[in-house]
C-alpha positions in Angstrom: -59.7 47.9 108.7 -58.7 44.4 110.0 -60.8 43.2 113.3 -60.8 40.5 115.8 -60.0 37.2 114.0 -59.3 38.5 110.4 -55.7 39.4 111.8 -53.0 36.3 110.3 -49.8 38.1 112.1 -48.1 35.9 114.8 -47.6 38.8 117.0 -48.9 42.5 117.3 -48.1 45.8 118.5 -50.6 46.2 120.9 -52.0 49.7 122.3 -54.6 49.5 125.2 -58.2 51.1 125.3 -57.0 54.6 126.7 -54.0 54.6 124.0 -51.2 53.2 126.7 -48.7 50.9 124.4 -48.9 47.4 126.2 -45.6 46.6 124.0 -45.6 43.5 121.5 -47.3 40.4 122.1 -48.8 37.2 120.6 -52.1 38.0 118.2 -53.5 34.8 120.5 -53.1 37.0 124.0 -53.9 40.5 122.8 -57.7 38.8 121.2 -57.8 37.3 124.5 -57.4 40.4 126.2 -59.7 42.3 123.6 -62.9 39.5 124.7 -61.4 40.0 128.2 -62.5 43.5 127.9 -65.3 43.1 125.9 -63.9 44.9 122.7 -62.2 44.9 119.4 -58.9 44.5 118.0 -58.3 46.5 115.4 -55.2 46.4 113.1 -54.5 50.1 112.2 -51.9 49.1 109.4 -50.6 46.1 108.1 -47.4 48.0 106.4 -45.0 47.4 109.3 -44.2 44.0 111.1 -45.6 43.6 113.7 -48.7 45.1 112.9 -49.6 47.5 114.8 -53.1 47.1 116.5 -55.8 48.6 119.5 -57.9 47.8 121.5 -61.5 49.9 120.2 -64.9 50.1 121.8 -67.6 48.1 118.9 -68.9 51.7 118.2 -66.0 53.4 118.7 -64.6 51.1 115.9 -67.4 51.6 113.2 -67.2 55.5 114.0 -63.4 55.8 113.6 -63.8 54.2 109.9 -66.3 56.3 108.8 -64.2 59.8 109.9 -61.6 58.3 108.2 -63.6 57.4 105.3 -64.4 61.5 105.5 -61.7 62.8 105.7 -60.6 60.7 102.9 -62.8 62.5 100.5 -62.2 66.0 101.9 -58.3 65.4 100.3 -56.8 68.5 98.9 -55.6 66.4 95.9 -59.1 65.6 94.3 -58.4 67.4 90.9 -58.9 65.7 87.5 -56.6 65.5 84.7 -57.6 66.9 81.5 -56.1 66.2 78.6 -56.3 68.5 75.3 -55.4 66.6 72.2 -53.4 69.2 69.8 -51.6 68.3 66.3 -48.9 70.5 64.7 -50.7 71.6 61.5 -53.1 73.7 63.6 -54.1 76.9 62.5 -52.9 79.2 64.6 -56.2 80.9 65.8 -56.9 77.0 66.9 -53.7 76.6 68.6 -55.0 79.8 70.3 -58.6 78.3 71.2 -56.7 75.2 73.0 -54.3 78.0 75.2 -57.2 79.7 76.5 -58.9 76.4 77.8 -55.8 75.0 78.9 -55.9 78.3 81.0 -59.5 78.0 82.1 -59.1 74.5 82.8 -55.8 75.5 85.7 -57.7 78.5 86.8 -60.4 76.4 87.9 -57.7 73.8 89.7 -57.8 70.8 87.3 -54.5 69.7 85.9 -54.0 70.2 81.9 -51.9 67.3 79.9 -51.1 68.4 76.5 -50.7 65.5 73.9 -49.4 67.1 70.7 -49.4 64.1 67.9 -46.3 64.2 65.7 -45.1 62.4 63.2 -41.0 61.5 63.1 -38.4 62.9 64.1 -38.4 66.3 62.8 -42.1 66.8 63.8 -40.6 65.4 67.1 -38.9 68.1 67.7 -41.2 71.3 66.8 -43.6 69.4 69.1 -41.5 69.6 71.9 -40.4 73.2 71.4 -44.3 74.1 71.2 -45.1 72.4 74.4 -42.2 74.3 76.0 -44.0 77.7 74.5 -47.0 76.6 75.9 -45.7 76.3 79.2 -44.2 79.5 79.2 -47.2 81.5 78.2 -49.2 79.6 81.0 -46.6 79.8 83.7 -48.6 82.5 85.7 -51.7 79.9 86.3 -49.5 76.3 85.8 -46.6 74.5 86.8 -44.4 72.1 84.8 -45.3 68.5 86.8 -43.5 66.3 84.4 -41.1 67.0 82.3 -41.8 67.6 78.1 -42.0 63.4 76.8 -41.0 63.1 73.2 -42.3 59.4 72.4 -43.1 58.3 69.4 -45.7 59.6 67.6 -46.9 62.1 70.7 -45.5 64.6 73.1 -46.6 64.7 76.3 -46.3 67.6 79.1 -48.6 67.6 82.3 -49.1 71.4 83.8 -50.6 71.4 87.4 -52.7 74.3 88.7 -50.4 77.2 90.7 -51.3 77.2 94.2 -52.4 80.7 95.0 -51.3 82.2 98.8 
């Protein structure tokens, strides 16, 4: 958060202490008015031109940062990605091992990426058709986020937890 000085724009969109819009005017006038009244300006966002930017009690100010600071960490979309390394000569009781964590891993709403190593083109190929049996016998508890990505000496598929309703 940008106060008092710290804002370079020529001009801002200013709104007033009880959240009236006082329209757009020079960065000069609205920090007059902000020491006229005693209190900051505050630029809420410096993505549109002009800025837009209040007028916020000292307090008030500091206070508003923290909530936002909060509710920053409450987001819904703090999940980790885990990634489970798998190669295509696994046994299949192995292969098995790495499903059932993968499954774990969704059901406790973390996101699983499968990397499969391969080697050429051939491998390439039985890598990708595993990955799309792997999605299919975790459909129920995971979603598809990307798409299956053959590259090289991997393939790659990212399955995201299934929201539940």
């Amino acid at each position: 958060m940008i106060k008092n000085e710290k804002i370079k724009a020529a001009e801002v969109q200013l709104t007033g202490l009880n959240g009236e819009d006082l329209g757009i005017m020079s960065t000069r006038e609205a920090l007059a008015l902000a020491k006229q009244h005693k209190v900051d300006l505050v630029c809420t966002s410096l993505m549109s031109s002009p800025p837009p930017c209040k007028l916020i009690g000292a307090g008030a100010a500091r206070e508003e940062a923290q909530q936002a600071k909060k509710q920053a960490s409450k987001s819904p979309d703090k999940r980790k990605i885990k990634e489970i390394r798998l190669q295509l000569q696994m046994e299949d009781h192995d292969r098995d091992v790495k499903q059932s964590q993968a499954e774990r891993i969704l059901k406790k709403g973390d996101s699983v990426k499968f990397v499969i190593q391969v080697r050429g083109a051939k491998e390439g190929e039985a890598g990708k058709a595993w990955a799309e049996e792997l999605c299919k016998a975790l459909e129920d508890v995971g979603s598809k986020t990307t798409g299956i990505q053959v590259s090289g000496k991997q393939v790659v598929v990212q399955l995201d937890p299934r929201t539940r309703k």
